[in-house]
ZAFIKOL-522754 format. One record per residue (C-alpha): residue in three letters; x, y, z. Coordinates in steps of 0.25 Angstrom, whole numbers. Each point is the difference from the previous one (the first is absolute). Example, Ala and Ser with C-alpha at 12.3 -4.5 7.8 and 13.67 -1.06 7.14 Angstrom:
residu,c1,c2,c3
ala,49,-18,31 $
ser,6,14,-2 $
END
This chain:
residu,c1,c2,c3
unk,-141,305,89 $
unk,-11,-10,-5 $
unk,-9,-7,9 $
unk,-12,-9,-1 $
unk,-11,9,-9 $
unk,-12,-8,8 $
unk,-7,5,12 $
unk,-5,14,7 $
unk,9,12,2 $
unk,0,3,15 $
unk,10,9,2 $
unk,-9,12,2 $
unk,-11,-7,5 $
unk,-6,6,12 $
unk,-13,-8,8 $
unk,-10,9,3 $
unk,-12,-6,9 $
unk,-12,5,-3 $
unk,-9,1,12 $
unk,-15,2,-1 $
unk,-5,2,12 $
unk,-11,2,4 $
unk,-7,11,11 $
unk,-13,-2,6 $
unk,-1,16,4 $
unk,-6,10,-9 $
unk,7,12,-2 $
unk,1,12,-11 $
unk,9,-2,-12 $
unk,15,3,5 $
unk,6,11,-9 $
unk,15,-3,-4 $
unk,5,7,12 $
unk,-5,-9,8 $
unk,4,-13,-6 $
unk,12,-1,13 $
unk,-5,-8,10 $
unk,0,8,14 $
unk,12,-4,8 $
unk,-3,2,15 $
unk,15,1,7 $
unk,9,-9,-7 $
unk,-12,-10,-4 $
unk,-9,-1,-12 $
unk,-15,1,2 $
unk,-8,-9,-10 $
unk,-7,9,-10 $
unk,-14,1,-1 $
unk,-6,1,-14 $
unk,-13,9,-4 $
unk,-13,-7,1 $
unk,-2,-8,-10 $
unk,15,1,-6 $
unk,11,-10,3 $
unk,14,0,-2 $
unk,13,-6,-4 $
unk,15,0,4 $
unk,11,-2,-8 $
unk,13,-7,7 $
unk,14,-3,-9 $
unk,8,-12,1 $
unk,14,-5,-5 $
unk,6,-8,-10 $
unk,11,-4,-5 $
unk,9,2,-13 $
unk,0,-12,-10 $
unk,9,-2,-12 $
unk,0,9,-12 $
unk,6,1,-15 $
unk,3,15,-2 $
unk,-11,7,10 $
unk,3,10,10 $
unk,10,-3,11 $
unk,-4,-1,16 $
unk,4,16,-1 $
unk,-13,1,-9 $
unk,-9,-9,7 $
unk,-5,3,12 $
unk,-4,-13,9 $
unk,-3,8,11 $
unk,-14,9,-3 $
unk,4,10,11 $
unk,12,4,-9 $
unk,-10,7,-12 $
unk,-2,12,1 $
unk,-15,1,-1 $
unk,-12,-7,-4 $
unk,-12,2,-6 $
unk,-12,-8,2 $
unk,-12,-1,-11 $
unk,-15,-5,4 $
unk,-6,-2,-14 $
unk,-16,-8,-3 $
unk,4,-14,-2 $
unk,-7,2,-14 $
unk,12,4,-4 $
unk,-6,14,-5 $
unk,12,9,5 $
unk,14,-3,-5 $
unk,13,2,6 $
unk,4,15,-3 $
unk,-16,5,1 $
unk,-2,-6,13 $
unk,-5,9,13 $
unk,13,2,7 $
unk,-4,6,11 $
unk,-2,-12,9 $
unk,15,-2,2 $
unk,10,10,-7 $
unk,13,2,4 $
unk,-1,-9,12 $
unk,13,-3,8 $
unk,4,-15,5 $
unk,-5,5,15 $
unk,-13,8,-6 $
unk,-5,-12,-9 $
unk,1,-11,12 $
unk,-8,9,7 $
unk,-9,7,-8 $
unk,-15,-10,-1 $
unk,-7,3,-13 $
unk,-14,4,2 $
unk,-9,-7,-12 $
unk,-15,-2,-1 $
unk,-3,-14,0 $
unk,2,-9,-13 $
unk,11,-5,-10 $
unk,13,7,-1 $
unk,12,-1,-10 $
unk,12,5,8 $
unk,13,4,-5 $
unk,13,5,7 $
unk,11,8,-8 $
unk,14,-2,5 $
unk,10,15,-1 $
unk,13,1,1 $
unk,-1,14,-5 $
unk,-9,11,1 $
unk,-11,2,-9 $
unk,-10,9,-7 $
unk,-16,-3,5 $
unk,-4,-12,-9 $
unk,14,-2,-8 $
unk,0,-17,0 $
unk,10,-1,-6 $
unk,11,4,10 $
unk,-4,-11,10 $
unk,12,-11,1 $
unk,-12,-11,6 $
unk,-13,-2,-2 $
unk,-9,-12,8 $
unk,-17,-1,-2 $
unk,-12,-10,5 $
unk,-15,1,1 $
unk,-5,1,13 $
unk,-15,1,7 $
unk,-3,10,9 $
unk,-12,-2,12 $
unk,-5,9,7 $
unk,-4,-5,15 $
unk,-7,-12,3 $
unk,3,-6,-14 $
unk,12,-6,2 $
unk,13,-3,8 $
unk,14,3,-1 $
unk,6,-5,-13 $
unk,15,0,-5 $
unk,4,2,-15 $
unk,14,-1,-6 $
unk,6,11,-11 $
unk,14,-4,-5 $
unk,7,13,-2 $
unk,8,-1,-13 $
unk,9,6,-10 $
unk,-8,6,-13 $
unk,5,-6,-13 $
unk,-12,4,-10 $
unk,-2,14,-4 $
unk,-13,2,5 $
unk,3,12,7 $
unk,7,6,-10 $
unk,14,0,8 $
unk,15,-4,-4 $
unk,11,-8,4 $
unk,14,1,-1 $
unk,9,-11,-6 $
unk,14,4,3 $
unk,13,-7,-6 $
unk,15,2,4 $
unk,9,-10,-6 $
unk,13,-6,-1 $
unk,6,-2,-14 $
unk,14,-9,-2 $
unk,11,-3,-10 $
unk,-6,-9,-9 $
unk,-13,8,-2 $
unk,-1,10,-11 $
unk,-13,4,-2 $
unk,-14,0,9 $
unk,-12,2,-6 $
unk,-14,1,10 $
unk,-14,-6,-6 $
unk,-10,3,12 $
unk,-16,-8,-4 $
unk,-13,1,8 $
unk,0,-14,5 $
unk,-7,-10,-10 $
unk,2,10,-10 $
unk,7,2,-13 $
unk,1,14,-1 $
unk,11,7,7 $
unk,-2,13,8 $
unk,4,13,-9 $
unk,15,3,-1 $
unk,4,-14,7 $
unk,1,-8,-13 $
unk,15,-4,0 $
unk,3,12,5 $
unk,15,2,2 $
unk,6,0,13 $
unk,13,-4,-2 $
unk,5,15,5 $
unk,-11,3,9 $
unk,1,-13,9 $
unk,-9,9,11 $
unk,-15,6,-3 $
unk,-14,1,8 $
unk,-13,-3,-9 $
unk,-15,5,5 $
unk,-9,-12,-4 $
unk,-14,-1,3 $
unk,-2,-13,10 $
unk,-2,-12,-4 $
unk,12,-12,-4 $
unk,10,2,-12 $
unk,9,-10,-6 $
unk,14,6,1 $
unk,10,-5,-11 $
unk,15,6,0 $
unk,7,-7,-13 $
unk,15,0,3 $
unk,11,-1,-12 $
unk,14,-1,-2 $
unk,13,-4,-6 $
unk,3,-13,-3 $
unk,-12,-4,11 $
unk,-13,-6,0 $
unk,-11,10,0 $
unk,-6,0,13 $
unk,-16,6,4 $
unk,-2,2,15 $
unk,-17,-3,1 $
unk,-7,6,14 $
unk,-14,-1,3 $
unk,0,17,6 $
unk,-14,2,9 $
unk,-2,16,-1 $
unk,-8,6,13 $
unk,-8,12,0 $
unk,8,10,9 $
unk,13,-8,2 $
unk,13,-3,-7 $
unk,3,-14,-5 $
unk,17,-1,-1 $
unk,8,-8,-8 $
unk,15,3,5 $
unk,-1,14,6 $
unk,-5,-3,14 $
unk,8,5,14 $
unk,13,-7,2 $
unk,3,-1,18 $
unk,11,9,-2 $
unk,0,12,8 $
unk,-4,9,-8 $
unk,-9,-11,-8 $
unk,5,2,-15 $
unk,-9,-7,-10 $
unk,5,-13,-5 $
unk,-2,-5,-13 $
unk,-5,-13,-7 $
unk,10,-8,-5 $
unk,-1,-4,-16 $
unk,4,-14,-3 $
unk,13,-4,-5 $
unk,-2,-4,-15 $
unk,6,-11,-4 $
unk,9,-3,-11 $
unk,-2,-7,-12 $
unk,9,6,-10 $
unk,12,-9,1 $
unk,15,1,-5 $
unk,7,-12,-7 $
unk,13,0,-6 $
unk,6,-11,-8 $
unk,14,-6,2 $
unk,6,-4,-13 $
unk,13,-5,7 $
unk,8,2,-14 $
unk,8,12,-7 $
unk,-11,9,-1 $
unk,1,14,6 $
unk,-7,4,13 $
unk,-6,-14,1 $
unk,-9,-1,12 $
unk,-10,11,-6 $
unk,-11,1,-9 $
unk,-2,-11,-8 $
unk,6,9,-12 $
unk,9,6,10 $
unk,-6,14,-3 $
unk,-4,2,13 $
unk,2,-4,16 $
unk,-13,-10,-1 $
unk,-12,-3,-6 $
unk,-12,2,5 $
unk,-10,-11,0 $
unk,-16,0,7 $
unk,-3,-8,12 $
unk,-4,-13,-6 $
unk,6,2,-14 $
unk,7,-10,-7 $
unk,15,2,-10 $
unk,0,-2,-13 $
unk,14,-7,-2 $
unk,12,11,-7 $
unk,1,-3,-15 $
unk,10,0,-10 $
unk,10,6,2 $
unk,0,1,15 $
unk,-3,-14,3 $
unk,15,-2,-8 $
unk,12,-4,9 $
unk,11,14,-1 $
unk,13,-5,-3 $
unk,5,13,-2 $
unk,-5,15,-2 $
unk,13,3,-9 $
unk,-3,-5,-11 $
unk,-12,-4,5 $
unk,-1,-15,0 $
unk,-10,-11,6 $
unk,2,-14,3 $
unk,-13,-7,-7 $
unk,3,-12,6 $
unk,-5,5,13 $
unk,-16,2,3 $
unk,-5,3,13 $
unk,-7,-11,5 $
unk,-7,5,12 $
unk,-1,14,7 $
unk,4,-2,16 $
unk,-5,13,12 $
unk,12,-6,6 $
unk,15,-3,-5 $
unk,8,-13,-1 $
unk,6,-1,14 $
unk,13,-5,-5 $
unk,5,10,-10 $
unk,-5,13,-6 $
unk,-2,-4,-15 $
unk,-13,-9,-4 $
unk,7,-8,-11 $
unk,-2,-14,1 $
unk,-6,-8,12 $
unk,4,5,14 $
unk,-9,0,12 $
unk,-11,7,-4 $
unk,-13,1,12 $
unk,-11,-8,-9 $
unk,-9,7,10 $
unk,5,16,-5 $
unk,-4,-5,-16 $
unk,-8,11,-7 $
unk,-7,-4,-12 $
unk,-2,12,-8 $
unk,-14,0,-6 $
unk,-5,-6,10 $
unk,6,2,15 $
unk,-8,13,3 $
unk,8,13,8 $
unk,-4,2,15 $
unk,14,9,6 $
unk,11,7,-6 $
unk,10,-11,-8 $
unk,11,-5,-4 $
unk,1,-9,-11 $
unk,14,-7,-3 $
unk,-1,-8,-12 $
unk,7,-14,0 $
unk,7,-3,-14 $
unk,-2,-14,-6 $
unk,11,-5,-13 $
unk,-9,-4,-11 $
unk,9,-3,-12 $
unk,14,3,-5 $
unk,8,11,-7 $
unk,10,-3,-10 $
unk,8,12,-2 $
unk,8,-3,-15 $
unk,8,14,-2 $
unk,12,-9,-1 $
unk,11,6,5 $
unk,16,-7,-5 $
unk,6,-2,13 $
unk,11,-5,-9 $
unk,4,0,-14 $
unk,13,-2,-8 $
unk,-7,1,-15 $
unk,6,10,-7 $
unk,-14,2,-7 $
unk,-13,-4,-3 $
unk,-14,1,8 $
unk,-11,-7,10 $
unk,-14,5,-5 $
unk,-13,-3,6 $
unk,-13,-1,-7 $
unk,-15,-4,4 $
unk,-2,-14,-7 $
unk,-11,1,-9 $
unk,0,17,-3 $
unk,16,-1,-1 $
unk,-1,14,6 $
unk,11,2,9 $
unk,-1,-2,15 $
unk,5,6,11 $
unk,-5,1,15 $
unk,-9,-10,8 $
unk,-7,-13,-3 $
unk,-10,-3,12 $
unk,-6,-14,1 $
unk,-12,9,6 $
unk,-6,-1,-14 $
unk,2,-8,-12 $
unk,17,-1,-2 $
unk,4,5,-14 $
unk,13,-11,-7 $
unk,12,9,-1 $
unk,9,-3,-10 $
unk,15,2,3 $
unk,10,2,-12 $
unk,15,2,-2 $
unk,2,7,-14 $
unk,15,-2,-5 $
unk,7,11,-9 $
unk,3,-5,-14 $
unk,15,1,-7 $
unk,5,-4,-13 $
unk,-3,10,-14 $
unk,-11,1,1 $
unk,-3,-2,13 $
unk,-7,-14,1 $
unk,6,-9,10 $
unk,-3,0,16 $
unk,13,5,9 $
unk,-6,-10,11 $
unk,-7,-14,-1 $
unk,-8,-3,11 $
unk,8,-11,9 $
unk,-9,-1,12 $
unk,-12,7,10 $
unk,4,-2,13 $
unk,-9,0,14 $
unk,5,6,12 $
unk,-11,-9,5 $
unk,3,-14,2 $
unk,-14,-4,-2 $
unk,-2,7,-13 $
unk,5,-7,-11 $
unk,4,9,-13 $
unk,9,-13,-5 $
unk,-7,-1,-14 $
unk,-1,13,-4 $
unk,10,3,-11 $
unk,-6,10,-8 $
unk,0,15,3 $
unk,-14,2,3 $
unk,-8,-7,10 $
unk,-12,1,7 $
unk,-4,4,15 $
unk,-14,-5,5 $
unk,2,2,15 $
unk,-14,-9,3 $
unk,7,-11,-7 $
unk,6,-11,10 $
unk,13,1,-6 $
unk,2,15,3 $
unk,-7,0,15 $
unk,13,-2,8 $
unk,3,13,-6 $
unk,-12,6,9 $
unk,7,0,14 $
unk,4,14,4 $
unk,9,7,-3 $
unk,12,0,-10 $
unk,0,-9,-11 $
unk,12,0,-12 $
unk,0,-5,-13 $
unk,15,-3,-7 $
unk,1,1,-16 $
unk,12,-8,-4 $
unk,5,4,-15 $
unk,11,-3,-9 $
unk,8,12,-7 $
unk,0,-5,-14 $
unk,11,10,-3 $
unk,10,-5,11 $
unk,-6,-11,3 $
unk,1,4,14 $
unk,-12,-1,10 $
unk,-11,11,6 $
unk,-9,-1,9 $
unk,-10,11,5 $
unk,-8,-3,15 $
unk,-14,7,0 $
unk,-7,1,14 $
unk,-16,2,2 $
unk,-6,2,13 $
unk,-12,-9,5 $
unk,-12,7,10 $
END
């Protein structure tokens, strides 16, 4: 309920008219009792003042209500002067030498609607400071600080032949200063939701920095519901909202406290019959937590979770950016069993959406250019979900040869790192520098003692066409799979090698046929 801050608070005012009239007769001082004007039948008489005294009457207007920030509702204000209770009705020296609560009450006190229209105030002639105090309750003689309205002017008085009938205005108002010494009451009734999970009120006399005791952060999250006595005047109100996975939230109101009335915030009278009070809604908060979860689209297990898989998500703030998963998460799973990756595989760009054409991102399908998500540097704004999109950057040589046949009675294939001679088994990836294999046929020896080869080499055969291994006659040779002569040997899948040998002993021949595996 925020309105424009500029501008006069009229709700409460009242117009009095201020009538200074004055008589030509001369007549004694009128006591209090006889302020009434005579009434002869059903009609008013006009009133005579004393000799040398005049008079002034005192008429209410309306107004209307205006808009308001936290004030009191129309319930509090009163638009209508006949609806206070009472008035009372000060006449001070314009010198300002009597102040409000000291004053000489007794020229109005307790006065009715009906009793103050008709009532003329009886004053020696000169210069008059008048102020009307507004009840809506009753009141202890010259206790201020219950009146709910208060309006004031200066005035002259003649008395006759000095003057003629003159009109002043007082605006009859609400009370926000603590002049009189009086409280208002702020009263809150409000209605938390879900995503809050903690309130916390700060209430600050207006333009200042320190908040009125016990109102410093004070916790509200159980007691949503509470009425504060305050002195008048205007007060910053400030209800800092938090929660989970939300953006903190503070509600700021601007609240006007009146002397004698009750400003509400939530709490007022529903229509309902009976009215029940209804509260002030608190505002949604708003989330800024987010959950993102990662879809590898390989072997791994629960894929579709955290980026470690630990968990359903993770949790990122509104506007972070992701740091992109490291070794060995970015790997490609073959297999959990033994665990084996495909290093020939990187993921080449993280997708919020799938492929539409197939549920795995290896290699190129259609991907949404438009659903790319750079880690680092797209920022998170809603729950995601990434998909990564797997790109084929090198090749895998697997060389655990395997004899898919072999009629040699004996002898062996070994495998040794070029350059360390260290045996070798596993993978060679073209990812990063390619070690030479060396492959070698090592033949038993016979005779006594043994010193001559059961098998000569006859020949190394391709099952590739376009790798020659012709000129190769010795039983060791060397594989350098960057080499042009070995790169047929680098499309997928199976590739075989044939040893042809001579039996020396028989002079019968052997072969052995050795299968590798290309990535």
């Amino acid at each position: 309920m925020k309105t424009n801050k500029c501008g006069v608070y009229a709700a409460l005012a009242a117009v009095l008219l201020i009538a200074a009239v004055l008589i030509a007769s001369c007549m004694d001082p009128a006591a209090p009792s006889g302020f009434f004007a005579p009434k002869k039948g059903d009609t008013k008489v006009p009133f005579v003042p004393p000799a040398g005294k005049g008079y002034v009457m005192l008429k209410l207007g309306r107004a209307g209500e205006t808009g308001r920030t936290i004030r009191p509702p129309s319930s509090e204000l009163i638009s209508n002067p006949e609806d206070f209770d009472h008035f009372d009705v000060l006449f001070k020296s314009d010198d300002g030498s009597s102040t409000p609560g000291t004053a000489d009450l007794t020229n109005g006190l307790d006065m009715t609607y009906s009793e103050l229209e008709d009532t003329p105030f009886v004053l020696d002639p000169g210069n008059y400071i008048v102020e009307v105090y507004a009840f809506k309750v009753t009141h202890a003689a010259s206790d201020l600080g219950n009146a709910a309205a208060f309006g004031a002017t200066t005035l002259e008085v003649n008395a006759q032949g000095e003057g003629t009938f003159t009109e002043q205005t007082i605006h009859l108002s609400e009370i926000d200063n603590n002049d009189l010494n009086g409280t208002g009451i702020f009263t809150y009734l409000l209605d938390s939701n879900s995503s809050i999970d903690a309130a916390a009120l700060t209430i600050t006399p207006y333009g200042d920095t320190t908040p009125v005791g016990g109102y410093n952060g004070k916790d509200i999250t159980g007691i949503l519901g509470d009425s504060i006595s305050l002195p008048p005047g205007y007060y910053s109100v400030k209800i800092a909202l938090s929660g989970t996975k939300v953006a903190s939230k503070t509600v700021h109101e601007i609240l006007h406290v009146y002397q004698g009335m009750t400003s509400y915030y939530g709490g007022t009278m529903s229509s309902d019959d009976p009215p029940v009070p209804v509260p002030m809604s608190l505002p949604t908060l708003n989330r800024n937590v987010y959950d993102v979860t990662f879809k590898y689209g390989d072997a791994r297990d629960d894929d579709g979770k955290s980026m470690d898989g630990s968990s359903d998500s993770d949790e990122y703030t509104h506007g972070d950016t992701i740091t992109a998963p490291a070794d060995p998460l970015n790997k490609y799973v073959k297999s959990l069993s033994p665990l084996e990756y495909d290093t020939t595989l990187e993921i080449q760009t993280w997708y919020t959406e799938n492929r539409s054409d197939t549920n795995t991102g290896i290699t190129d399908g259609t991907w949404d250019s438009s659903k790319a998500f750079t880690m680092g540097t797209t920022k998170v704004f809603r729950d995601t979900n990434l998909f990564a999109r797997w790109k084929k950057t090198g090749i895998i040589v697997s060389i655990d040869f395997v004899y898919n046949t072999s009629t040699l009675t004996t002898g062996s294939i070994t495998l040794v790192n070029k350059g360390s001679n260290t045996p070798f088994t596993g993978l060679i990836s073209l990812l990063s520098p390619l070690p030479e294999v060396t492959i070698t046929f090592t033949s038993p020896k016979h005779g006594d003692p043994p010193q001559t080869d059961t098998y000569t080499v006859v020949e190394w055969l391709s099952g590739d066409d376009d790798v020659d291994l012709s000129s190769i006659t010795t039983n060791s040779f060397d594989i350098n799979f960057a080499l042009p002569a070995y790169e047929a040997w680098l499309t997928a899948g199976d590739q075989e090698i044939t040893l042809s040998v001579l039996n020396t002993l028989n002079n019968q021949p052997e072969s052995i046929t050795i299968k590798f595996n290309v990535q």
